[in-house]
C-alpha positions as CSV (number, residue, x, y, z in Angstrom):
1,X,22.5,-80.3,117.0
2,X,22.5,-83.1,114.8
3,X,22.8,-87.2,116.1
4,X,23.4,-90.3,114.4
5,X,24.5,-94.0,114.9
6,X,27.4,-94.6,112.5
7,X,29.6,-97.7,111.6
8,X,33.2,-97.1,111.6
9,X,35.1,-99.6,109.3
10,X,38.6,-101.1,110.8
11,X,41.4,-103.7,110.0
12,X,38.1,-106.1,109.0
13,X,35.4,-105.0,111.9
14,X,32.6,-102.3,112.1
15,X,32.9,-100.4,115.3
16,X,29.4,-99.3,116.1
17,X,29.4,-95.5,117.4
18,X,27.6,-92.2,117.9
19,X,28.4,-89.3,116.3
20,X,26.8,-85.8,117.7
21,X,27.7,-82.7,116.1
22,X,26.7,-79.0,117.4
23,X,25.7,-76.7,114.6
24,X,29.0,-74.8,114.2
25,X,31.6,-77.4,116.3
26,X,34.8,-76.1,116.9
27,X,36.3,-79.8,117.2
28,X,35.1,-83.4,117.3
29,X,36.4,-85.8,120.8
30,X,36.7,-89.5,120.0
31,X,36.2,-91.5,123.3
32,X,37.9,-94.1,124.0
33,X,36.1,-96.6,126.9
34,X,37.8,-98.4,129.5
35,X,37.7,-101.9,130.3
36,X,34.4,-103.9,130.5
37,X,32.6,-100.8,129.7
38,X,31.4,-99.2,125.9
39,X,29.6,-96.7,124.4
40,X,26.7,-96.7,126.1
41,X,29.0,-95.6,129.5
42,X,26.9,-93.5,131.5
43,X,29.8,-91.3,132.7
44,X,30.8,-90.9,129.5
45,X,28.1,-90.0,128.1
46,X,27.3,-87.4,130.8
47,X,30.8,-85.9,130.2
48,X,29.8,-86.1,126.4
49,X,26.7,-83.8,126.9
50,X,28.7,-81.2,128.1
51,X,31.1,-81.5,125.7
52,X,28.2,-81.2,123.2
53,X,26.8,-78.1,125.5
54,X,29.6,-75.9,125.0
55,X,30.2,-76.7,121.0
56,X,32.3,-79.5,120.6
57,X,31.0,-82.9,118.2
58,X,31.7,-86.1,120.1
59,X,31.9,-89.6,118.9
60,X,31.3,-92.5,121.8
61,X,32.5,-95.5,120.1
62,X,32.6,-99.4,120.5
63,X,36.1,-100.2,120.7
64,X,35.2,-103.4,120.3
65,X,32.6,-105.6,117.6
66,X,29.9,-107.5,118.9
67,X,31.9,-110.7,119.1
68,X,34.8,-109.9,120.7
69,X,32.9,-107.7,123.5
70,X,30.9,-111.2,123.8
71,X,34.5,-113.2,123.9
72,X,36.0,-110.6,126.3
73,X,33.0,-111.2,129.0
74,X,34.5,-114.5,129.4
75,X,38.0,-114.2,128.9
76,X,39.5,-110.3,129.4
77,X,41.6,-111.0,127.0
78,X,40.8,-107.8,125.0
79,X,40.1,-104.8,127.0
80,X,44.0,-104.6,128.2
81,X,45.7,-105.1,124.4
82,X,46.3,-101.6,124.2
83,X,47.9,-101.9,120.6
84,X,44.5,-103.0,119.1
85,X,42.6,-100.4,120.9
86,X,44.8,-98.0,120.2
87,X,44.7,-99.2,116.0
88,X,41.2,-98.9,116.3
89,X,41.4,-95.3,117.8
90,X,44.0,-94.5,114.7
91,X,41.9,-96.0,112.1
92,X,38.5,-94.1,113.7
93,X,40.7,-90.8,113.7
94,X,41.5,-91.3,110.2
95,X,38.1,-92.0,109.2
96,X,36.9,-88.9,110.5
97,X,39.0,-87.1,108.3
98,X,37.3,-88.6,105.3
99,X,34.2,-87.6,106.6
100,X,32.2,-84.2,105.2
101,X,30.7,-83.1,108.8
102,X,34.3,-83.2,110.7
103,X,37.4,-83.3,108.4
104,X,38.2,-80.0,108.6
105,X,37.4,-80.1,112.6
106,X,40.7,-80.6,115.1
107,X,40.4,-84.4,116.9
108,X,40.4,-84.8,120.4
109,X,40.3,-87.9,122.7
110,X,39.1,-88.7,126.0
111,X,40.0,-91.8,127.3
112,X,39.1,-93.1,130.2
113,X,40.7,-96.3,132.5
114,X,42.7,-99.1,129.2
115,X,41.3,-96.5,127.3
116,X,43.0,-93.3,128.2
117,X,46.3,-95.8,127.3
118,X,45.2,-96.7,124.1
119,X,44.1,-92.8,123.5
120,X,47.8,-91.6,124.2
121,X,49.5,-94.4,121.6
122,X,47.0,-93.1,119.0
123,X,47.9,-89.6,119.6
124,X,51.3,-90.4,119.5
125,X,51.1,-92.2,115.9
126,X,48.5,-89.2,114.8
127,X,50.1,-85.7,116.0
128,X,48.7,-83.7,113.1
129,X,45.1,-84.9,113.7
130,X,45.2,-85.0,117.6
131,X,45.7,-81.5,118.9
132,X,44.6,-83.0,122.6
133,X,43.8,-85.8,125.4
134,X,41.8,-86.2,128.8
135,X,42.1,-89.0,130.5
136,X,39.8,-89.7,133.6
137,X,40.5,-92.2,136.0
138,X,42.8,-93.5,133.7
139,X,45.6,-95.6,132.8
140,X,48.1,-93.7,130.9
141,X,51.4,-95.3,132.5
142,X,50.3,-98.5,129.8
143,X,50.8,-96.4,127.0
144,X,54.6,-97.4,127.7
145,X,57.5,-96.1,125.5
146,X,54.9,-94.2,123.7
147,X,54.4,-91.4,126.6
148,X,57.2,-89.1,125.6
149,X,56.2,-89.3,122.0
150,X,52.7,-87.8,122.7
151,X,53.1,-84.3,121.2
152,X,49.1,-83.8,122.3
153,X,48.4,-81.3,125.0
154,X,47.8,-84.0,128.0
155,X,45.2,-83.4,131.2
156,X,45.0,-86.3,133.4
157,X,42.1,-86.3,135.8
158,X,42.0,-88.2,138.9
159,X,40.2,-89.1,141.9
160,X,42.2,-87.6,145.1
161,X,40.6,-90.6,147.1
162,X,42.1,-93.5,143.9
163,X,44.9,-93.8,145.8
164,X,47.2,-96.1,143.2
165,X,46.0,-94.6,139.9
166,X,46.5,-91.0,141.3
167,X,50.2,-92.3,141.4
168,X,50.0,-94.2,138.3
169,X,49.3,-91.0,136.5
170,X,51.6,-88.8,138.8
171,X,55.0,-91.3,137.4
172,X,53.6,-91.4,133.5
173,X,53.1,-87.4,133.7
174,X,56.9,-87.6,134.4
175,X,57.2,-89.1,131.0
176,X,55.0,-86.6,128.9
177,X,56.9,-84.0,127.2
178,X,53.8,-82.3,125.8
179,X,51.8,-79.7,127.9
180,X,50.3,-81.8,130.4
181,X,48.5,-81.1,133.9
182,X,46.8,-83.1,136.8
183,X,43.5,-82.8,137.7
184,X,42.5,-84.0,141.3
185,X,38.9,-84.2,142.3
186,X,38.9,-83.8,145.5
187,X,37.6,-87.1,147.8
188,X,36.5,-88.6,144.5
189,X,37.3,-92.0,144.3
190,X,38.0,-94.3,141.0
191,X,34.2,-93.9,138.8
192,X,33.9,-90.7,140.4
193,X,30.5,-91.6,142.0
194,X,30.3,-88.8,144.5
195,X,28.1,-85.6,144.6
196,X,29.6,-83.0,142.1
197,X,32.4,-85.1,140.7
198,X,31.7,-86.3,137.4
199,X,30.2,-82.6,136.4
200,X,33.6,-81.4,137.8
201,X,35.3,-83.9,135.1
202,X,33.1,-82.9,132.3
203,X,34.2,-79.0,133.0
204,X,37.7,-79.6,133.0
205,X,37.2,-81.9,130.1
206,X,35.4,-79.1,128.6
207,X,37.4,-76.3,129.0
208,X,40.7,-78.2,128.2
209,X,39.6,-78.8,124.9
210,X,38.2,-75.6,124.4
211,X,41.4,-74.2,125.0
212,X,43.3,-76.6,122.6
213,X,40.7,-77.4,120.1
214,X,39.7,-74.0,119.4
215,X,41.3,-70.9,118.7
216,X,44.6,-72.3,119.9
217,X,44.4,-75.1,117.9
218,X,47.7,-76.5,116.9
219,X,49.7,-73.7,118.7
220,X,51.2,-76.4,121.3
């Protein structure tokens, strides 16, 4: 298991991340934070350990530089644009290609709440790097018109207690014409604080992109 920080160049910014890579990784998982949140999200990386655990590299990236984050405290203004996180994704997917350690690996993101948005519209504009998405607690009906252009293989995980996003998610699956499925957690509600439900996202997490980012690779 190897661990670095690394700077990710895009469109004029360097997006401060963390790349982990398991000796032998079958595929590499972008994340994709949601609002207000970054790298350093403890749920994600809890869901990133497992990832790591059973073989898969993941990168937990700042969406964001160091002055817009510091902009966005006070205004909001950029955790919902959608189209720059989702250019950032694009630009962090294609950069992994370039790299030694992971271009040959399959891409997969995990978004979770703005993020899981801006991880479908990246998907859609990158359907021979991305071979799949999880969302958790996510916001995938802002991805828009972009939904049905998502070839991806989609899982959306959600809170059974998070009420309004469970049917947020339930109307944009309606829209996905790639493989897609809906994870409930049962009595979990939006950060899946509760006993057992974050580890029960980071093993669906983990076996959906076992199935897809492994042998079955590119068989959607």
């Amino acid at each position: 298991m190897t661990s670095e920080p690394v700077s990710v160049p895009a469109h004029g910014v360097a997006l401060a991340g963390d790349l982990t890579m398991p000796s032998g990784a079958e595929g590499v998982v972008l994340f994709a934070h949601g609002s207000g949140s970054s790298r350093h999200s403890p749920r994600n990386r809890a869901v990133a350990a497992e990832l790591n655990r059973v073989g898969l590299g993941t990168l937990l990236l700042d969406l964001l530089s160091e002055r817009e984050e510091l902009d966005d405290a006070v205004s909001g203004r950029h955790r919902f644009d959608i189209g720059l996180l989702a250019r950032r994704l694009v630009d962090t997917v294609d950069w992994l290609e370039r790299q030694q350690g992971t271009r040959a690996l399959p891409v997969g993101l995990f978004g979770a709440s703005t993020g899981a948005a801006a991880a479908l519209v990246a998907a859609a504009k990158r359907p021979g790097r991305v071979y799949a998405v999880v969302s958790r607690g996510g916001r995938p009906d802002l991805a828009g018109d972009r939904l049905p252009e998502v070839a991806a293989p989609v899982l959306l995980i959600v809170g059974g207690a998070d009420e309004l996003v469970l049917g947020l998610n339930e109307e944009a699956a309606e829209r996905l014409s790639a493989p897609h499925r809906i994870h409930v957690v049962p009595g979990a509600t939006h950060l899946f604080p509760e006993p057992g439900a974050l580890e029960e996202v980071a093993g669906a997490a983990g076996d959906w992109f076992r199935e897809w980012l492994g042998t079955g690779a590119g068989e959607a």
